[in-house]
C-alpha positions in Angstrom: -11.2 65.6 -96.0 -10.4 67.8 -92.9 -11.6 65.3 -89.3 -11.1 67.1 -86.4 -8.6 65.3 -83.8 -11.3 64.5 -81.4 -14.1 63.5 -83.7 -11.1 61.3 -85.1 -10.8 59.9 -81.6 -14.0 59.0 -80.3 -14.8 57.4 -84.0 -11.5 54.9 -83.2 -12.6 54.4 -79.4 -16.4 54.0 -80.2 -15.0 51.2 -83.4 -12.8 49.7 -80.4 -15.4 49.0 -78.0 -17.9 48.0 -80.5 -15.4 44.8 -81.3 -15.0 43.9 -77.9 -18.5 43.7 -77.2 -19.0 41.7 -80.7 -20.5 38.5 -79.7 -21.1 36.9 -82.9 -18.8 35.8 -85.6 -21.4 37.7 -88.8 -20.9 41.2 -86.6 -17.3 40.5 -86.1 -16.7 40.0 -89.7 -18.7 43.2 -90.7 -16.3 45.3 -88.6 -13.4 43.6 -90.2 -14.8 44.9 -93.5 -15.0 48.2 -92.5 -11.1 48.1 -91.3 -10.4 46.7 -94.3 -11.9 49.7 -95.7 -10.6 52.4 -93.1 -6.9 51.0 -93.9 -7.2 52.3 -97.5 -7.0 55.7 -96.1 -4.0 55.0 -94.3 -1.9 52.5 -96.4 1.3 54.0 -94.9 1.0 53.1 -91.9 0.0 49.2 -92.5 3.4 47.7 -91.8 4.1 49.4 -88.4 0.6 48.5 -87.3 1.0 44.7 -88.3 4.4 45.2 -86.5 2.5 46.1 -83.1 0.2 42.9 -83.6 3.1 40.8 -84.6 3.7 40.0 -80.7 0.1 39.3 -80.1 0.3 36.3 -83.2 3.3 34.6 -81.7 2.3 34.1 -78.5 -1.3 33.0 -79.3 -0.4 29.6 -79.3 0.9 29.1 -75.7 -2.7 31.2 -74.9 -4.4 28.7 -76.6 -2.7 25.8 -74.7 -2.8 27.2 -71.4 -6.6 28.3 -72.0 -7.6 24.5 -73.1 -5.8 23.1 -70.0 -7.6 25.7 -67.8 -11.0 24.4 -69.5 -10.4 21.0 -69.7 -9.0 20.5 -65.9 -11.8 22.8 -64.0 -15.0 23.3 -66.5 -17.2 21.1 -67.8 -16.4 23.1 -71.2 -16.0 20.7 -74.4 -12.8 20.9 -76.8 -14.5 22.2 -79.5 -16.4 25.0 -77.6 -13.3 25.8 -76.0 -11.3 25.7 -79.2 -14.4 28.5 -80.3 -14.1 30.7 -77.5 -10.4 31.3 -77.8 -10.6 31.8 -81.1 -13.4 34.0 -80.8 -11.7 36.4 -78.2 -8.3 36.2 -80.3 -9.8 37.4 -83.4 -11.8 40.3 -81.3 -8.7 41.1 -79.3 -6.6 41.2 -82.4 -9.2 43.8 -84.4 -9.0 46.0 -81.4 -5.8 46.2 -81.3 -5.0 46.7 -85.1 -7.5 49.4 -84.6 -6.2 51.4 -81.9 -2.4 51.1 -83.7 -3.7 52.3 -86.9 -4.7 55.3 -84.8 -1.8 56.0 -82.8 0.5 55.2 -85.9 -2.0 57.6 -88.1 -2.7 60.4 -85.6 0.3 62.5 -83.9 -0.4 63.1 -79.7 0.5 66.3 -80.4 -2.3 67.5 -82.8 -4.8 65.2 -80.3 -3.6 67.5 -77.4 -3.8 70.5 -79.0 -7.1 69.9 -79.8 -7.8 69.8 -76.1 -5.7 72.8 -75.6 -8.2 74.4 -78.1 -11.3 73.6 -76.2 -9.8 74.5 -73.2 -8.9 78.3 -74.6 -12.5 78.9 -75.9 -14.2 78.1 -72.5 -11.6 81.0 -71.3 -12.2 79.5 -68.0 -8.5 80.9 -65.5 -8.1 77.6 -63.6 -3.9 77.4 -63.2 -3.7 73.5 -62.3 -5.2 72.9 -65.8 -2.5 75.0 -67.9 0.1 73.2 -65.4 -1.8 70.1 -66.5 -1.2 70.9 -70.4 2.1 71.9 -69.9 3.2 68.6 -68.1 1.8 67.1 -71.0 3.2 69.0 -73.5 6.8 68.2 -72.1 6.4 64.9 -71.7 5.2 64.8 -75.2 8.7 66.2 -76.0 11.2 64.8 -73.8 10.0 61.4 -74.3 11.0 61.1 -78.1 14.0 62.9 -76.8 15.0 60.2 -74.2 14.4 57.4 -76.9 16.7 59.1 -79.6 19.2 59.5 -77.0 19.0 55.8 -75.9 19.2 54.0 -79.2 22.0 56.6 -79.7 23.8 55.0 -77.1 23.3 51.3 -78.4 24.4 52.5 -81.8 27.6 54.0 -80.5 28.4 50.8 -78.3 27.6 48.8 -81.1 30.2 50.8 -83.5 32.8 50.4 -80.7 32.5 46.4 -80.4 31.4 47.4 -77.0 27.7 45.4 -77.4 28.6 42.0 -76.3 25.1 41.4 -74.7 23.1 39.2 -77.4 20.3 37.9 -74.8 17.6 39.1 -73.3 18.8 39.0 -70.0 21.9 41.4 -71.5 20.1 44.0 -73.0 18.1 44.4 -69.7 21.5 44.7 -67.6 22.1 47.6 -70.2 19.2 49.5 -70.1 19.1 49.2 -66.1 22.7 51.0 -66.8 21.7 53.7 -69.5 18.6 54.7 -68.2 19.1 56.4 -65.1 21.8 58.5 -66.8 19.9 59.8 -69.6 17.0 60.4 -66.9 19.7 62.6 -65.6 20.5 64.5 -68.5 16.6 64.9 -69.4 16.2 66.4 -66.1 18.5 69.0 -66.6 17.2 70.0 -69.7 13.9 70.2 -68.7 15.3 72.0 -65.8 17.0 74.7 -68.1 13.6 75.5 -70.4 11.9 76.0 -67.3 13.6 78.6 -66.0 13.9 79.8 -69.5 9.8 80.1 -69.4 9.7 81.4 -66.3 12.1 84.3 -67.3 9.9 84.7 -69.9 7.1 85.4 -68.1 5.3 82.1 -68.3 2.2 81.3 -66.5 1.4 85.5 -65.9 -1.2 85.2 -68.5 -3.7 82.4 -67.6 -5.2 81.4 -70.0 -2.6 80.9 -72.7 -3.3 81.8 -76.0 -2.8 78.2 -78.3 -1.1 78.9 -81.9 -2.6 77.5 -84.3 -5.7 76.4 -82.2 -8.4 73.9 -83.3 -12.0 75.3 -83.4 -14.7 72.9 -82.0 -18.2 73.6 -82.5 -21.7 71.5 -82.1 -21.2 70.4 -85.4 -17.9 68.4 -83.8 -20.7 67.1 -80.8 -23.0 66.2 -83.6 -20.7 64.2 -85.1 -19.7 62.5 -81.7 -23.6 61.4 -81.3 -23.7 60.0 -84.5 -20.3 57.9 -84.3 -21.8 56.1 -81.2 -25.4 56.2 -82.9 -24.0 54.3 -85.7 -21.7 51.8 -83.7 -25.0 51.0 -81.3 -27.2 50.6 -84.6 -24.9 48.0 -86.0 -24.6 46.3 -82.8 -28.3 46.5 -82.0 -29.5 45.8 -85.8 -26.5 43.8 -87.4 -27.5 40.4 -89.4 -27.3 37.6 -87.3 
């Protein structure tokens, strides 16, 4: 079935919200069912959103630490409600966030802006700054995959050479301070040469511009916006307790 990208949106940001303001363990566990059900739809993606998380597991423990030395030195707070507090906020911090990477890892930025883009063109509203807005979007949106290709392009080659002698941390950052300005460089030239390619092509003479393959929104979308927060507020408000 066919989601708009916004409806899409608001339905991940509304689920988001909803756990961070989860304040008992039942209505934490009923949102963790329906992610558990949610990731059916998007079994693909399961491994690159645990890999997000990962970092977030590992270094729970030293949060845990430090958070019990913090309650036990200046807060009358006992071990064992301090124990369920962290916990508590771990397991809500860690739904959110396997939330919000199951929807960047499912949904593309590109089909999320050009959903905007859409909306924009039906208001036909001639306001330049916002199809300046869009289009510095749009180009980040492109030369930012384009400066990452290039970079681990660059380790790869180095690393095929022998060249890649830098095994720590402290290494690799001495690298990328080295790499990085030059492929800023080289990015900036090229977005340099498409824009005077678009300007002698007559860009920005027609305000505004048409979008290909546009998105239609309708009240039907807004309807279903009211009744992704409706039902996010009705399990908060009405959940078993």
């Amino acid at each position: 079935m066919h989601v708009h990208p916004l409806v899409r949106f608001i339905f991940f940001l509304a689920f988001s919200f909803s756990i961070l303001f989860a304040d008992t363990l039942t209505l934490w566990a009923i949102y963790f069912g329906i992610f558990v059900i949610i990731t059916g739809f998007y079994q693909t993606v399961i491994s690159a959103v645990f890999s997000r998380i990962k970092p977030f597991i590992l270094y729970f423990p030293f949060m845990l630490i430090l958070y019990l030395g913090v309650s036990m030195l200046f807060t009358d707070t006992t071990i064992n409600q301090a124990l369920f507090e962290v916990g508590f906020a771990f397991l809500r911090i860690a739904l959110m966030i396997s939330i919000m990477s199951l929807y960047f890892e499912s949904v593309g930025s590109q089909n999320f802006l050009l959903a905007l883009r859409s909306i924009w063109f039906q208001t036909g509203l001639k306001w330049q700054w916002m199809e300046n807005f869009f289009l510095f979007l749009e180009m980040t949106l492109r030369f930012y995959p384009s400066l990452q290709r290039d970079w681990i392009a660059v380790r790869q080659s180095r690393e095929s050479l022998g060249f890649n002698q830098n095994n720590n941390r402290w290494g690799e950052i001495r690298e990328a301070a080295y790499d990085l300005p030059v492929l800023l460089v080289q990015n900036l030239r090229k977005s340099e040469d498409i824009a005077v390619a678009m300007q002698l092509r007559g860009f920005g003479k027609s305000i505004p511009r048409c979008v290909y393959n546009a998105v239609p929104f309708s009240i039907w979308h807004l309807l279903q916006f009211a009744g992704v927060v409706i039902c996010f507020y009705l399990i908060n408000l009405h959940a078993p307790f």
